[in-house]
C-alpha positions as CSV (number, residue, x, y, z in Angstrom):
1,X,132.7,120.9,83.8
2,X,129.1,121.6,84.9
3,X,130.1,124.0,87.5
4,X,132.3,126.4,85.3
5,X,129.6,126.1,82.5
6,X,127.2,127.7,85.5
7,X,129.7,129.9,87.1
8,X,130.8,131.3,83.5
9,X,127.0,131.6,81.8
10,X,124.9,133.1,83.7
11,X,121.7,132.4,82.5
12,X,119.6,134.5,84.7
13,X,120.4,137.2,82.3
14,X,119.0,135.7,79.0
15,X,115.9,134.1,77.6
16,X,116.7,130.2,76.7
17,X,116.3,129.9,73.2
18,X,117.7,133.6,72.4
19,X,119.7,134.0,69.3
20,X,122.0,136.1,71.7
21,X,123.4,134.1,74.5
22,X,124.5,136.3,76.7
23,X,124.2,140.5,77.5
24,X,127.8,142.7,78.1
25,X,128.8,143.6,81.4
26,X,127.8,147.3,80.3
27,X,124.5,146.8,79.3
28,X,123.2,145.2,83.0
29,X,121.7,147.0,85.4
30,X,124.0,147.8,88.6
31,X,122.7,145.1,90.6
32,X,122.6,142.3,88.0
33,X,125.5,143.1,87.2
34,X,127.0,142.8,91.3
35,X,125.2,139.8,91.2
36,X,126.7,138.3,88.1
37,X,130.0,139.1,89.9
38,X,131.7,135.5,91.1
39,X,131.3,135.6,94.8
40,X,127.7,136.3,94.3
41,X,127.4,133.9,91.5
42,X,129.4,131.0,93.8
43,X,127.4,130.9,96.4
44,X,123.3,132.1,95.5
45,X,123.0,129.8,92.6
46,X,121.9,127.3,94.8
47,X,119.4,125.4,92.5
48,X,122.0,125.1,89.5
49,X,123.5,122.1,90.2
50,X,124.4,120.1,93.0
51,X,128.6,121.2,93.6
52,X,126.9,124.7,93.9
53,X,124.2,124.0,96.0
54,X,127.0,122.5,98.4
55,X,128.8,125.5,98.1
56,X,126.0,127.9,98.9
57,X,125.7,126.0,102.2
58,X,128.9,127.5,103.3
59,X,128.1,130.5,102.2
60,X,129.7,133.1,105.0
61,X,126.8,135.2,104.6
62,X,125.6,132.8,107.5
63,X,128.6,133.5,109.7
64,X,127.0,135.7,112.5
65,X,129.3,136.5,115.7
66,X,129.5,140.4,117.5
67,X,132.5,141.0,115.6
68,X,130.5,141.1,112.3
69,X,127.5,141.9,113.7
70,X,128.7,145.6,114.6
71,X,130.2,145.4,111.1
72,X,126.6,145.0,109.7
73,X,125.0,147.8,111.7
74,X,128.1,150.2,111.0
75,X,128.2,149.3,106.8
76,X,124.2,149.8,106.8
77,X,124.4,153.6,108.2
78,X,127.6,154.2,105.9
79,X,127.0,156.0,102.6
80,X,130.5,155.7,101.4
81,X,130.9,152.1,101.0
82,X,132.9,152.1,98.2
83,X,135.7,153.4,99.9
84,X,135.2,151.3,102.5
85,X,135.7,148.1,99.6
86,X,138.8,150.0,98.3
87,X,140.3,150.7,101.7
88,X,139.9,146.6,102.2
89,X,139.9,144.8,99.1
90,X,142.0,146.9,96.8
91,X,142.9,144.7,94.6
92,X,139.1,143.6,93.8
93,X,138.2,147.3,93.4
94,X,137.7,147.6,90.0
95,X,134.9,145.4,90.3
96,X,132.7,148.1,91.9
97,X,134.5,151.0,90.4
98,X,131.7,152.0,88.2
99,X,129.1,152.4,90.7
100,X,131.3,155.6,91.6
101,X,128.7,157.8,90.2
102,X,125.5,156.9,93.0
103,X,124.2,158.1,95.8
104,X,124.0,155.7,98.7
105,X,122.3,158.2,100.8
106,X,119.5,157.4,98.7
107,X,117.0,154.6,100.0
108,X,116.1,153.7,97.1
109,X,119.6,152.3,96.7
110,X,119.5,150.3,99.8
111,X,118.8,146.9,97.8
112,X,122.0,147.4,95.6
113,X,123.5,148.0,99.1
114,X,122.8,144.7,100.3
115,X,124.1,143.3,97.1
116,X,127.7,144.8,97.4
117,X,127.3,143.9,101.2
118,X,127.5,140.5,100.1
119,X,129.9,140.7,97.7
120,X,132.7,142.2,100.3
121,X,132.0,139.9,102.8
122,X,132.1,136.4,100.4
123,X,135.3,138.4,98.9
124,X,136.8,138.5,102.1
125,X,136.1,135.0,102.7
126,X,137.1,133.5,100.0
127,X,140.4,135.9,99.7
128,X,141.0,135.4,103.9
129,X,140.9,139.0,104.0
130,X,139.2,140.8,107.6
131,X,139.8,137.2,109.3
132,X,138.7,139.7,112.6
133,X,135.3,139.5,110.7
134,X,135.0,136.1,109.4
135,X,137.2,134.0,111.9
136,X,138.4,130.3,110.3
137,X,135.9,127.2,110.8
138,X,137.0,125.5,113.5
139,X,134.9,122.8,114.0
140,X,134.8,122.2,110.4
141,X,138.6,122.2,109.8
142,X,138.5,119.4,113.0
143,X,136.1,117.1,110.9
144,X,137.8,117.8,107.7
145,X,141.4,116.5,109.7
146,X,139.5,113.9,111.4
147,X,138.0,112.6,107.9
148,X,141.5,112.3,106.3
149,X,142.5,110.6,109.3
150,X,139.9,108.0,109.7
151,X,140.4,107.4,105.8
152,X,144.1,106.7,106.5
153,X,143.4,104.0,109.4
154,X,145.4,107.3,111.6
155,X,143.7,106.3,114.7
156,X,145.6,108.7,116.7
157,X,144.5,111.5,115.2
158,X,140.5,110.5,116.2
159,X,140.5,110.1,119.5
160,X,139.3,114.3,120.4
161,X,136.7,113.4,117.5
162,X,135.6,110.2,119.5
163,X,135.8,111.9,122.9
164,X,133.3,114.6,121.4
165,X,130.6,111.9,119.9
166,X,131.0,109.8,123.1
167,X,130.4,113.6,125.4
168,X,127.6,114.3,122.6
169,X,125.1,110.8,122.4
170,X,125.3,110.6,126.8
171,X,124.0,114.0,126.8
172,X,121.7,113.8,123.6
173,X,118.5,112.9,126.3
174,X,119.5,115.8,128.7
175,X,123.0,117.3,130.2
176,X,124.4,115.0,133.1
177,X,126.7,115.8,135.7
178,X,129.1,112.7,135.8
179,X,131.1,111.0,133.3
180,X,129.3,107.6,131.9
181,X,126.3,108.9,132.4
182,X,122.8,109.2,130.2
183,X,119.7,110.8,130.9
184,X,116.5,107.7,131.0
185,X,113.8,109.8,128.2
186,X,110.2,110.5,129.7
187,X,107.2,111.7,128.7
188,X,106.9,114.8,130.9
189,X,110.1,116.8,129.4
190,X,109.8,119.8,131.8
191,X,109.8,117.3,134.7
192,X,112.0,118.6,137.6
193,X,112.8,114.5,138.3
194,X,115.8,113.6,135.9
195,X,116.5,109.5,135.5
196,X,120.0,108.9,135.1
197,X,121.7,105.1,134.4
198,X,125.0,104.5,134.4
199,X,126.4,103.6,131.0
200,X,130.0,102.0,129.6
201,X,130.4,102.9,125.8
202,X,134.5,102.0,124.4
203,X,135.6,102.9,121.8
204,X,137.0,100.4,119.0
205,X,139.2,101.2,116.0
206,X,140.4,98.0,114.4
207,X,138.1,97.8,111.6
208,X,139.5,101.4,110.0
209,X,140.8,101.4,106.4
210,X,144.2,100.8,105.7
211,X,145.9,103.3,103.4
212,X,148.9,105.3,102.3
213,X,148.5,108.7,103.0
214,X,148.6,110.3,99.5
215,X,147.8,106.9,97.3
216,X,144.9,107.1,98.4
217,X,142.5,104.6,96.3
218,X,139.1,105.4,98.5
219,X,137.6,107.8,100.0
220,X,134.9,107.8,102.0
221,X,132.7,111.2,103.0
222,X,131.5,110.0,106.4
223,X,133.1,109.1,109.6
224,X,132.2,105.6,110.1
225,X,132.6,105.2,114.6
226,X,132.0,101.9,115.8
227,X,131.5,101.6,119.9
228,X,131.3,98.4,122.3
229,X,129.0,98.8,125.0
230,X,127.0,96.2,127.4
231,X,129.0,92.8,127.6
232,X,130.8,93.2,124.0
233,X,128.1,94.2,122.0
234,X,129.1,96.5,119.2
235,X,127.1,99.1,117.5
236,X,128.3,102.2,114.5
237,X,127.1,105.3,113.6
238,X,127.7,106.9,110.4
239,X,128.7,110.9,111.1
240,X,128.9,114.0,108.6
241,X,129.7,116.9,109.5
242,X,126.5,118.5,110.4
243,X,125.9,115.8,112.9
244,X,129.4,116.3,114.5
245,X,128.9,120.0,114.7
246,X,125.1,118.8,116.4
247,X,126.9,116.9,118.5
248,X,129.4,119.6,119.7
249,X,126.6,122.1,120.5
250,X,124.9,119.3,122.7
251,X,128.0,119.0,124.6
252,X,127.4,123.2,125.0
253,X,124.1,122.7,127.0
254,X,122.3,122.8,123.2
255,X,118.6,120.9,123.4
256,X,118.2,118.1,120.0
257,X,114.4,119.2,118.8
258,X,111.9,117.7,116.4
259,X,114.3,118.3,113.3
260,X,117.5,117.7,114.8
261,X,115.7,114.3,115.5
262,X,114.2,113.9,111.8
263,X,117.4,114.6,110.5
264,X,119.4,112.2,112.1
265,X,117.2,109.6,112.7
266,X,120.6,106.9,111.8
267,X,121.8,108.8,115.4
268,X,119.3,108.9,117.3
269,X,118.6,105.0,116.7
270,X,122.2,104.9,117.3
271,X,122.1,106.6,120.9
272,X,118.4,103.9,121.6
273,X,121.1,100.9,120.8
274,X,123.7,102.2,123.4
275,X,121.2,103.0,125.7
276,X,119.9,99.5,125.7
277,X,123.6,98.5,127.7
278,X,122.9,101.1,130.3
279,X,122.1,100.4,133.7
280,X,118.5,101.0,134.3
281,X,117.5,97.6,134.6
282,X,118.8,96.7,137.6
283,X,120.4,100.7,138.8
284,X,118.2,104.0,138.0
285,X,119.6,107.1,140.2
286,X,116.5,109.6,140.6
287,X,117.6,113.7,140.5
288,X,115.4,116.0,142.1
289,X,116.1,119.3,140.9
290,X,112.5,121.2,142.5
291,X,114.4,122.1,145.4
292,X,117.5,124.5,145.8
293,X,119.6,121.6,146.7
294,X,118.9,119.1,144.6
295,X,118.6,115.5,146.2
296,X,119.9,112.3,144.8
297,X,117.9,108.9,145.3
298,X,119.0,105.2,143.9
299,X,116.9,102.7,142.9
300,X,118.4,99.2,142.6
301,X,116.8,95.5,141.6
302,X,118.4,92.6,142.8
303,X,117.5,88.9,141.5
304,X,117.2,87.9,145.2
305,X,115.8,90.6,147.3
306,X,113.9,92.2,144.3
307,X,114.1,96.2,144.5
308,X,115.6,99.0,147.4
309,X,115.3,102.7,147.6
310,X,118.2,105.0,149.2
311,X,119.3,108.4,149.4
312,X,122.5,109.4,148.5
């Protein structure tokens, strides 16, 4: 009941310890009063309490593509936006239908602007109204499917959701060209010389949860993968969903920096464990990439006849 106490009192609008709890809708100012409204309220009072500081993390105020972009630029040189609210969100009018009386051509206004800004677009949102402006989650409806799934022992259902973390810790080092394959770290990053080993990672689902779907008695808020690699050794990594929408944007050419790193520290030991089955003890291919057909070299160690050098 904590979160409807802070959704319903809003006490940014009276003194703690006031003998009168709370001011009328008609006695705030116009933009308290927008941002008293309850898509506002949902997702900016971050620091209430901990359901609605999750919610504001969502909050699709964050969404930026070109669709909503250009919606941005055109709602900023409008001075009718009401109109523009009524012409979408009818039924939610009456929210903003006393700020009839302004002047949005006035500057001085432009802060109020911003305000009902936010309140149409976290309207929309939440209503699924202008889904040409704020397109469905994608990538979090997948982990969302993929959680209920893993939860249910529906190992079916996990396998794109394994393919993606198995495409997204052999890149993690650096984007590689061939399936089973991991960039070696070195110190000089901008390096045109990539080391590449070859690496075997399987997946293993025997050890999910066993439940009814709809009974069901647990429920757990992380993907828990476990992977075999390097003679039947067996590691797990723990995954939210910001890590699995990390991991996605890796597989897209994106680089891991410092914080990505800090973040997910449980991952990136994760990623050092698998790389310890790799190859590069006894196979390291070398990439040059300085010239404008990049060469391939492979470096091998045998028992026997200790190390050899080729091109490929």
């Amino acid at each position: 009941l904590n979160m409807t106490y802070e959704v319903l009192v809003d006490e940014r609008n009276w003194t703690c310890g006031s003998l009168e709890p709370r001011k009328e809708p008609e006695r705030l100012t116009s933009l308290s009063y927008c941002k008293s409204l309850l898509p506002n309220v949902l997702f900016e009072k971050k620091e209430s309490s901990e359901v609605l500081n999750a919610v504001g993390s969502i909050d699709p105020m964050q969404i930026r593509n070109e669709n909503i972009d250009d919606f941005f630029v055109f709602y900023i040189n409008s001075n009718n936006i009401l109109q523009l609210f009524k012409n979408n969100l009818p039924d939610y009018f009456r929210q903003i239908e006393r700020l009839s009386y302004i002047d949005f051509s006035d500057r001085s206004t432009y802060t109020l602007k911003i305000e009902i800004l936010k309140l149409f677009v976290r309207t929309c949102w939440l209503t699924g109204i202008r889904r040409d402006l704020l397109p469905e989650d994608k990538t979090y409806e997948e982990y969302m499917k993929a959680l209920y799934a893993w939860n249910t022992g529906n190992y079916m259902e996990l396998k794109n959701v394994y393919n993606i973390v198995e495409k997204g810790i052999l890149a993690w080092n650096g984007q590689v060209t061939n399936q089973n394959e991991m960039q070696v770290l070195i110190k000089n990053k901008k390096s045109k010389y990539h080391l590449i080993q070859k690496i075997q990672i399987r997946k293993k689902v025997d050890d999910l949860p066993k439940q009814e779907p709809g009974i069901l008695s647990t429920f757990r808020d992380e993907l828990r993968l476990k992977y075999r690699y390097s003679r039947n050794l067996e590691t797990e990594l723990d995954m939210d969903y910001s890590l699995y929408k990390l991991l996605k944007m890796v597989i897209n050419g994106y680089i891991p920096n410092m914080n990505d790193k800090r973040v997910n520290v449980k991952c990136v030991e994760f990623i050092n464990v698998i790389s310890q089955g790799g190859s590069k003890r006894e196979e390291l291919y070398i990439r040059d990439l300085s010239q404008k057909v990049p060469k391939e070299y492979k470096l091998t160690f045998d028992d026997i006849f200790g190390y050899s050098f080729e091109v490929n």
